[in-house]
N, C-alpha and C positions, 0 to 999 in steps of 0.2 A: 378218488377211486370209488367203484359204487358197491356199497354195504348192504348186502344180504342180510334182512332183518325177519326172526324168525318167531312167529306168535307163542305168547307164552302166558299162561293165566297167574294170575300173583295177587295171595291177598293183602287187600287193605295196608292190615298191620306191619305186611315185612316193606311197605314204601318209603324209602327217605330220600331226603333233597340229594340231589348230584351238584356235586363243587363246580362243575360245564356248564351248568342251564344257566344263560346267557342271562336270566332275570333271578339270579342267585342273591345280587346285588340287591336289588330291589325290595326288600320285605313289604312293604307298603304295598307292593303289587298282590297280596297275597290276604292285604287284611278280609274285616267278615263283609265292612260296606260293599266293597271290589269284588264281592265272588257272590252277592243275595243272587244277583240273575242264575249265574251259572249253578250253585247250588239247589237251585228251585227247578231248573230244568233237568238234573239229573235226580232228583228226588222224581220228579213227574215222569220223562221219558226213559229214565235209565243214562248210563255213560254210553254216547254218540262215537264218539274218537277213541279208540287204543291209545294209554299213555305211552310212548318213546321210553324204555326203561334200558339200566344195563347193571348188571353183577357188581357190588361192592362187596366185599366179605360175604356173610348169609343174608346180607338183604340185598333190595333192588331202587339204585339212584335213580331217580325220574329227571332222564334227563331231558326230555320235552311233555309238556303238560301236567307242570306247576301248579296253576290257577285250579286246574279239574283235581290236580292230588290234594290240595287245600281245600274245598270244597269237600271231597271224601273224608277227608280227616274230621270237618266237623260235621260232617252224615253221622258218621261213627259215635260222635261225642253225645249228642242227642237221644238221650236215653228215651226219649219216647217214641222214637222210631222203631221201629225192627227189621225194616228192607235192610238196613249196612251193619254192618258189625267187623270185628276188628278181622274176623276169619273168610268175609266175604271175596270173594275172587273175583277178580275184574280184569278184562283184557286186555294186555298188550305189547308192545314190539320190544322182541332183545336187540341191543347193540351187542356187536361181539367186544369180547374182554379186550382183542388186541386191535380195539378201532382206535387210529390217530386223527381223527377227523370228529370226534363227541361235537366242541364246540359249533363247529362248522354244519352239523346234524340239529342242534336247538335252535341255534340261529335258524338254518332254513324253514323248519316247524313254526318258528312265530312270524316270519316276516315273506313267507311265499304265498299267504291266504290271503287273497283281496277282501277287504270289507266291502260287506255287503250295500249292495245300491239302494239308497234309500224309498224309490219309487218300489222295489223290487219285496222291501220290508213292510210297507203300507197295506202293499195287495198279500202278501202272506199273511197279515194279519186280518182281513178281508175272508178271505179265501177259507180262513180256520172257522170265522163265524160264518157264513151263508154253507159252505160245504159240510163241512165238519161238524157243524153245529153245535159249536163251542160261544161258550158266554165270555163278556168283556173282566168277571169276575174269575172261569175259569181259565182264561189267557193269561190273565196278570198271574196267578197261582204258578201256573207252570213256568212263567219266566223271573216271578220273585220282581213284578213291579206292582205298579198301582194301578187299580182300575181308570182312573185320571187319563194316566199316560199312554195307557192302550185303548182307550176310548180315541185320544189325541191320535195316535195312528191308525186307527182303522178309518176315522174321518175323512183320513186323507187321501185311504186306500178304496173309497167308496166315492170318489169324484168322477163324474162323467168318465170313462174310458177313453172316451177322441179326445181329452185334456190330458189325460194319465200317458197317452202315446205322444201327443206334444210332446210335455216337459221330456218325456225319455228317449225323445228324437232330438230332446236340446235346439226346439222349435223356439218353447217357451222357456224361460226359466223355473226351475224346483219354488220358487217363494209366490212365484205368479202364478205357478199351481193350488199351492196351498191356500191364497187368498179366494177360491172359491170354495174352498169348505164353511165359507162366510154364510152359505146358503144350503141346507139338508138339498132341497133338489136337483138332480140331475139334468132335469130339464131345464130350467131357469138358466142350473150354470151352462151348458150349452148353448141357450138362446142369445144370455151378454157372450160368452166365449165365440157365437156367430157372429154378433151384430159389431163386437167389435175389428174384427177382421174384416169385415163388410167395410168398414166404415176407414180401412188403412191405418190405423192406428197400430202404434207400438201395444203388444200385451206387456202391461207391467201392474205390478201387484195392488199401486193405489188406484188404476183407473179400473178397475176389478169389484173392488171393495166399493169403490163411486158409484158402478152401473148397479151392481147388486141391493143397495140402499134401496134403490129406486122402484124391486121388485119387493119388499116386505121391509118390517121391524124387527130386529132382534128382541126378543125379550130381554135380555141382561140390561138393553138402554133403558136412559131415563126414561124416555118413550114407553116404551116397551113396557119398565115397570109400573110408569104410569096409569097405565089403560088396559093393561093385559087381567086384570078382574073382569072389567067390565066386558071386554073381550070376550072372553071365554064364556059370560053369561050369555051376549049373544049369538054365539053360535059362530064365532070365527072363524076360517081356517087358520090354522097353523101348521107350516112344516117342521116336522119332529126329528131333531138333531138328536144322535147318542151322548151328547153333552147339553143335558137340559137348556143350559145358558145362552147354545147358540142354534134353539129353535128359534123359528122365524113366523111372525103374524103377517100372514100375507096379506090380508084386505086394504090397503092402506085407505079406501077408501071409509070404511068402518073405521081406523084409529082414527081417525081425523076429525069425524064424526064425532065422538067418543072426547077427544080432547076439546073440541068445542064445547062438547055438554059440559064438560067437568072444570074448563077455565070459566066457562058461563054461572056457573054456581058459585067458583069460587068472591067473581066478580060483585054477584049479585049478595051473598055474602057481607064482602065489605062494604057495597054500595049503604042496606039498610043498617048495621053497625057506627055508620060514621054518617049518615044521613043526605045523603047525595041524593042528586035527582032521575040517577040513569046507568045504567052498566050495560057494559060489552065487554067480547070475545072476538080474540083471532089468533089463530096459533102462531105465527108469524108475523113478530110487530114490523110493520111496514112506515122505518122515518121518514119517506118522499110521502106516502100519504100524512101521517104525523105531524108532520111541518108544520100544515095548514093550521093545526089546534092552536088553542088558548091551553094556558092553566093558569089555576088561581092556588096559593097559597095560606095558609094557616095566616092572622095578625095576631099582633098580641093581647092581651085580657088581662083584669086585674081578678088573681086569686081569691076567692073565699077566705074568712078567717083559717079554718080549717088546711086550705090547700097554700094557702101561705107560712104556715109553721111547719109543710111537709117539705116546703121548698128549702127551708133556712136547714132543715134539717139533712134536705140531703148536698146543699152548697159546705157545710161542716161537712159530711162526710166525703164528697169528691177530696173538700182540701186534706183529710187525712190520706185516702187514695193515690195521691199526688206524692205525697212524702213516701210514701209504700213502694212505690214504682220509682224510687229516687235511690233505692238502697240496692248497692253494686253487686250484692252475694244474691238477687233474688232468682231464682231459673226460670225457665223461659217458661215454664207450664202455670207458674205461679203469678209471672208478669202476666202471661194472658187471660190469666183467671180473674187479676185486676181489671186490667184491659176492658172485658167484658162486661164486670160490674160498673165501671164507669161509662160505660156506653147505656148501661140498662136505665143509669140513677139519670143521664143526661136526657135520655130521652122520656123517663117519666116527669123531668123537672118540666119540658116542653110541653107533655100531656096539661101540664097544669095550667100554663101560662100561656099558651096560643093555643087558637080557636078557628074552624074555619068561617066566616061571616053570613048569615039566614042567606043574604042576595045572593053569594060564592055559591052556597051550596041548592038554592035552586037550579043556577046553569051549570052545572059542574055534572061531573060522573066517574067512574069506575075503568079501566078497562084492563082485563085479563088476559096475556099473554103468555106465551111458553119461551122462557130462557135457558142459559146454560143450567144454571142450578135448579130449574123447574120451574113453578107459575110465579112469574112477576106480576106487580098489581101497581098499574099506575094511577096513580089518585087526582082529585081536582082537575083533573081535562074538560076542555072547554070546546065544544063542537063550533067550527068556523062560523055556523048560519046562527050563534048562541054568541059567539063576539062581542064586543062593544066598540061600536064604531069610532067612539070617543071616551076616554076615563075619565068619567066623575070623580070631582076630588072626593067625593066620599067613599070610590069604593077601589081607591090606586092602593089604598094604606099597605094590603098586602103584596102587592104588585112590585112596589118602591123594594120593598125590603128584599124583593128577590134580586134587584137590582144594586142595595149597598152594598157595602163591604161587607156582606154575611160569610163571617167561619171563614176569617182571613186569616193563613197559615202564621202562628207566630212560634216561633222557636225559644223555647225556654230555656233558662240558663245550661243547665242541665244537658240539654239534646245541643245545645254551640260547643261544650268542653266535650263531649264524645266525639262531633264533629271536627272542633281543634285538630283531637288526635288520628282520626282517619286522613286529614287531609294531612296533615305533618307525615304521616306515612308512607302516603300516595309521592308526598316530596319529597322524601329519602327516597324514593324507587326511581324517581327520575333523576336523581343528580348520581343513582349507582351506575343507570343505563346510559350515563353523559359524563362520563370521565375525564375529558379536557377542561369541560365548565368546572368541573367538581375541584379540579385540580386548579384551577385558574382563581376558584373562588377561596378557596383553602389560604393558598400564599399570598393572592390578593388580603386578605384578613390579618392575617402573618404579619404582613410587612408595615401596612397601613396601624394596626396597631403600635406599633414601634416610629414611623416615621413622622405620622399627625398625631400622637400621644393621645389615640384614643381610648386606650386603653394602659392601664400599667402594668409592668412586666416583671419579673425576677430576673436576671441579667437573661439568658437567651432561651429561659428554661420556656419550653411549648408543654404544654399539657391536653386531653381531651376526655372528655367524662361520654360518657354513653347515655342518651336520654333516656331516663325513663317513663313510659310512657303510661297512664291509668285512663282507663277506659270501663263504664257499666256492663259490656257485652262482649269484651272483649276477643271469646270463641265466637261469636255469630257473626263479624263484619265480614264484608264481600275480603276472600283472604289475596285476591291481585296483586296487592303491594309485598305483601309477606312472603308471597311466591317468588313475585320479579329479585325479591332482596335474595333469597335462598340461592336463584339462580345466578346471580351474582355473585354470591359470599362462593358457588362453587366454581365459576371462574376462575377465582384469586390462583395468584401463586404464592404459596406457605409455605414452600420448601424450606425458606429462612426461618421460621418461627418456628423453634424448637428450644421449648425451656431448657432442655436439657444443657446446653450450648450456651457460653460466657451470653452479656448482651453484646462486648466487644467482636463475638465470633458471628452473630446473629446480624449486629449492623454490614460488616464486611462482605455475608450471604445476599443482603437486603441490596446493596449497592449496586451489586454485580446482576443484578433485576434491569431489564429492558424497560426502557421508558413507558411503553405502553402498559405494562404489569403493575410500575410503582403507579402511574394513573387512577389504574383499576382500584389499587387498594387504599387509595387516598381519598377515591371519589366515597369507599364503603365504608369508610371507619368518616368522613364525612356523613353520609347518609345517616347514621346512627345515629347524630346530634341534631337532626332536624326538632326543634318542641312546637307545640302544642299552638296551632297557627289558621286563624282564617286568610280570606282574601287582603289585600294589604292594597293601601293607598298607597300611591308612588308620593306625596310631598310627606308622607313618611318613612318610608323606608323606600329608597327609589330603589337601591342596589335590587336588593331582595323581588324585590316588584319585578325589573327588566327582566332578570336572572328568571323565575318562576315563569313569568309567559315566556322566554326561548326555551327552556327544558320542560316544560311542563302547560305547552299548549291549553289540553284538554285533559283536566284531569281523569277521564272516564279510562284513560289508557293503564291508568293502577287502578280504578277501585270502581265498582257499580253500585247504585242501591239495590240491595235487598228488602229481607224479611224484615231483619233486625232494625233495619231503620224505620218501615213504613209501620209497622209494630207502635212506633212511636207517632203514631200519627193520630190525630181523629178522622173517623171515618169520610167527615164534611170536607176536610184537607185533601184526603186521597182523590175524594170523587172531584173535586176542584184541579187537581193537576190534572187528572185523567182527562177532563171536558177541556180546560183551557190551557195549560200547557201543553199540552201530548195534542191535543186537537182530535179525543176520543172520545166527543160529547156524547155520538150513539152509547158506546159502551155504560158509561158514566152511570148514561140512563136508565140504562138493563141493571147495571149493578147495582141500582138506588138503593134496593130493599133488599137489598142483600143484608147478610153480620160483616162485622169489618172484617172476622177474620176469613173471607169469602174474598173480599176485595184483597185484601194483604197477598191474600195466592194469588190473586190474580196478578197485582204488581209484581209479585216477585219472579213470575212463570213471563210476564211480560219485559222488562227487563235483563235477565236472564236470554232471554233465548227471542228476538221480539219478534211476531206472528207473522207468518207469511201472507195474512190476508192484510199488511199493514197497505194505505201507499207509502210515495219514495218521502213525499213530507213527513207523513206520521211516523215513517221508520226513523228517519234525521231527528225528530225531535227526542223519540226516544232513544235513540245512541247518543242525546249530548246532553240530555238532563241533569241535573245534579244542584242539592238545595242551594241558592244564590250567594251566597259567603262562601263555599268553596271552591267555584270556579273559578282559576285565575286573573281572567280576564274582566271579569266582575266589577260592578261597580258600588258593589252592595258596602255598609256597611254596618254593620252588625247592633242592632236593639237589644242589649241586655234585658229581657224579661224576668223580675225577679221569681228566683223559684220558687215562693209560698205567696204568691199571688193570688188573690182572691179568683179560681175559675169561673168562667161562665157558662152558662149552661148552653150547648149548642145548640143555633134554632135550625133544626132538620127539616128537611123538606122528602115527603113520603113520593115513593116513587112512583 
């Protein structure tokens, strides 16, 4: 029926909640986070909407606009205000006493208002600053957000208009809109917003952001922050974003310029430092041209008295180091902090002991490049017309050495029994997800110990212990295996397992279980006793062997390397799988002079997720890598390195 609703003023104080309002339920809808905006807008504009109100005894239930009565309430409380007070009157609509339809009245109130269009929200926020001539600090006020956030929207509300009419014609999409606020001008975005239409292209958000690169630098990029001093000394343009971060240096001719000069320093820098005969710049290290070079490497030297007591000195201190990084309770900020010092002592131990040779370092040089993490400097490069057409045995020495077994990955005790037990885990996960095996291999063990007396029994008694398994890292390892287990353990069917219930009532339950369920929980309470295991030789253990390659292929199906493993790595190792296993000799190269913990992201982001600029090889290598003992199929078997082995110092090669 339709309700004659009749204006009424009512102060503040006589408001209380109505038992109808449809979000009565809700108190959380109510708290102070939930109402900042709306409370900041009726402090600024005043109350917008008449509350929906009706007669309760001598006050008045609000029975639609809750959020706005909460809101006033803490107007009210706010002793340092004086626009609201408890007597203040504020307008709005009676329900009659004998309406049957309250409910049906709140509800309509909250759920007939469409939210507003977001394109529609952008340009309102627009529209307040150029007309209104309102600030990004007075707009945040009156709506109770952050200057951040209404920057963030007026950005968006300030993009070309023939773009703004796109997205709201649902030509483009709202996200391929926003990705040219990548660029303060309106022109520019217009120009890619033409040329890609021009050109029949789908508009979508990454080919947006591609064309726009092409027209300036962000300041926020490495770039950007790179060169943006120097920039602005000489007299750059820049277009001026209301978010500092995403102005844009448009010359790109000038940054380019600018990073030459400043990789050129860099280079020339190291050149006279280390004694080289030459240095270059290019911002863009170019491996087809590259190819062509030589380099030459550091050989070894015999120390000084003095630089021979520093080396003994710090070979004693790695081996304490060693032990440090061997204790299970240490956390991972305190591991890296070793980490690091062990990197710092190995590579001063090299300063000491190799040298680059007077012949090297006449033909050799410098050259300065721009990488991900900023100027790389590659050292000892050998210009093609600078070659040796043939090597003198007097001057291969260091040549050879790049050639041995230099910083050959060796797994220490230590880093096999963590591996033990990740790979033991990865094999509970597969014999949970292989329940016929699991079940096959169970009573196969069962009966074989009883029939070839390989084992001795108590008359029929079975028994099964749960392995326990110890591990250093035990929260860091890739968690695959632990998840595939979890989802498995919630497969099961435990209807039967109920302590409460005789065992004789429990087995009875258990029986009346379909074959496929007893499977399932046979293969899982299997999986639990998996221990602590590398790749295994079949004329040892054949069973176990066959069994492991048909359920467990590829291990990589339970577990990846991460952090936590390459963590364990020295730097020389990483850059060694990167170049020759993965067959990402470029990268390798760029990352030389990186810190390990520079490489370890990288490993871990690579791994994890591997780059779309892989090809199909280098993707393959990296979806099946995994250190050589835990791959099934494997033929490795396993070097015990003892763990207080005298270290050596790693001979690095500068990048």
């Amino acid at each position: 029926m339709t309700q004659t609703l009749k204006p009424v003023s009512v102060a503040i104080g006589d408001l209380i909640s109505h038992p109808a309002n449809v979000r009565a339920k809700s108190p959380e809808t109510y708290d102070s986070e939930n109402i900042a905006h709306l409370k900041a807008s009726i402090l600024a504009l005043g109350l917008l909407q008449p509350l929906l109100v009706q007669k309760i005894d001598c006050k008045y239930g609000v029975l639609a606009g809750g959020r706005r009565h909460a809101s006033l309430v803490e107007l009210v409380a706010d002793k340092a205000l004086k626009a609201f007070t408890a007597k203040t009157k504020i307008e709005c609509r009676e329900v009659p006493a004998d309406c049957d339809v309250t409910t049906a009245l709140s509800l309509a109130e909250n759920i007939t208002q469409a939210p507003m269009n977001a394109i529609d929200e952008f340009e309102a926020f627009a529209r307040m600053m150029e007309i209104d001539h309102q600030t990004p600090e007075t707009i945040a006020k009156t709506f109770g957000t952050t200057v951040a956030a209404v920057k963030g929207r007026l950005r968006y509300g300030l993009i070309h208009p023939d773009i703004r009419a796109a997205a709201r014609a649902k030509t483009i999409t709202l996200d391929a809109m926003k990705a040219f606020a990548d660029h303060p001008s309106q022109t520019v975005q217009k120009d890619v917003y033409d040329a890609i239409l021009a050109a029949g292209e789908y508009v979508q958000a990454y080919t947006i952001r591609n064309a726009l690169k092409s027209r300036g630098v962000q300041v926020s990029d490495d770039i950007g922050q790179f060169v943006r001093e120097e920039y602005e000394a000489r007299g750059g343009a820049v277009a001026r974003d209301l978010l500092e971060e995403h102005s844009v240096l448009e010359d790109n001719a000038m940054v380019e310029a600018i990073m030459i000069d400043k990789l050129t320093a860099a280079a020339e820098t190291t050149r006279a430092e280390m004694g080289f005969a030459w240095s270059d710049a290019m911002v863009r290290y170019d491996y087809n041209a590259m190819a062509e070079y030589g380099r030459v490497y550091p050989g070894p030297v015999e120390p000084d008295e003095v630089g021979q007591k520093r080396v003994e000195e710090i070979q004693q201190e790695l081996e304490r180091l060693s032990m440090e990084m061997e204790d299970e309770s240490i956390d991972d900020d305190a591991y890296t902090a070793l980490s690091d010092k062990v990197d710092a002592l190995e590579a001063e131990a090299t300063t000491l002991q190799e040298a680059y040779s007077d012949e090297d370092l006449t033909r050799s040089g410098v050259i300065a490049s721009w990488g991900h993490n900023g100027v790389t400097l590659h050292v000892g490069m050998v210009r093609p017309e600078d070659k040796p057409s043939a090597k003198p045995a007097a001057t291969t020495q260091g040549a050879d050495r790049a050639g041995e077994a230099e910083d050959e990955i060796v797994y220490p005790a230590s880093l096999q029994d963590d591996l033990k037990v990740e790979r033991a885990m990865a094999l509970g996960a597969a014999l949970a997800q292989n329940p016929e095996a699991a079940l096959d291999l169970t009573l196969f063990k069962l009966v074989s110990d009883i029939f070839a007396h390989m084992n001795s029994t108590y008359a029929i008694k079975v028994s099964a212990l749960q392995e326990y398994r110890n591990h250093a890292k035990m929260d860091e390892i890739d968690p695959t295996s632990q998840e595939q287990m979890e989802a498995a353990h919630d497969a099961l069917d435990l209807s039967w397992h109920d302590e409460d219930r005789a065992p004789a009532e429990q087995f009875q339950l258990f029986r009346a279980l379909d074959q496929v369920q007893k499977a399932k929980l046979v293969a899982y309470a299997t999986a639990t006793t998996t221990q602590p295991c590398l790749a295994r030789e079949r004329n040892r253990d054949s069973l176990m062997h066959d069994l492991e390659i048909e359920i467990m292929p590829d291990i990589r199906a339970h577990w990846t390397p991460n952090a936590s493993l390459f963590n364990r790595f020295k730097k020389a190792w990483l850059l060694k799988i990167l170049s020759e296993d993965l067959g990402l000799s470029q990268e390798a190269v760029a990352l030389s002079s990186s810190s390990k913990k520079e490489i370890v992201a990288f490993c871990d982001k690579l791994f994890a997720e591997p780059f779309a600029t892989l090809s199909d090889e280098q993707r393959e290598k990296v979806a099946s890598w995994c250190p050589p003992m835990m791959q099934t199929t494997a033929a490795f078997v396993p070097e015990v390195v003892a763990s207080k082995a005298k270290p050596k110092s790693s001979k690095k090669k500068a990048a």
